[in-house]
C-alpha positions, 0 to 999 in steps of 0.5 A: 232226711240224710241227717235224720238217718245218720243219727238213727241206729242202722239196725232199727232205722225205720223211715216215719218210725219216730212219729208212729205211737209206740205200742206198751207192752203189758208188764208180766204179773207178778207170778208170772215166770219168764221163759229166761227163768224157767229155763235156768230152773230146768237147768238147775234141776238136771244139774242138780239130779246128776249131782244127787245120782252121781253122789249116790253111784259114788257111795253105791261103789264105795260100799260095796267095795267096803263090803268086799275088803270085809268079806275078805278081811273076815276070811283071812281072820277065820283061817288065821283063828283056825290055825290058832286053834289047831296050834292051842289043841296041840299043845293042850293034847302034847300037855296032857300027854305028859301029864298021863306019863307023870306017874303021881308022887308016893303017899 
């Protein structure tokens, strides 16, 4: 008994085990998904829904900045343009200023 003992693994040593009948365990059919794989399927899918709602956070800000640095690019241009055409009215009013004082040539 002692070296049938030694040659068995300590953690399933059950004394008579090797006479008893193994019981078969049905394979699982062929659509079947194991506990295993459904688990790493609910993991892929919550890995793969913080990706898509991160990336889509990650726009969501970059377009919203985007559309403030245009709010603000488009404010500058307007008073840039208004300042143009304050200075273009200036010289048209200072141009036809002159040209009222320009008496005409004699006929």
């Amino acid at each position: 008994m002692e070296t049938t003992m030694r040659a068995m693994n300590p953690d399933t040593a059950i004394p008579g085990a090797e006479t008893a009948p193994t019981k078969t365990v049905p394979e699982p059919q062929a659509d079947v998904v194991r506990r295993g794989e459904f688990r790493l399927l609910l993991w892929m899918n919550a890995f793969a829904l913080t990706a898509i709602l991160g990336g889509m956070t990650v726009l969501y800000t970059g377009i919203t900045d985007l559309r403030v640095a245009i709010e603000a690019q488009r404010a500058d241009l307007l008073d840039v343009m208004h300042s143009e055409f304050a200075d273009l009215r200036e010289r048209v009013v200072r141009i036809e200023t002159r040209l009222d004082t320009i008496t005409p040539p004699p006929t």
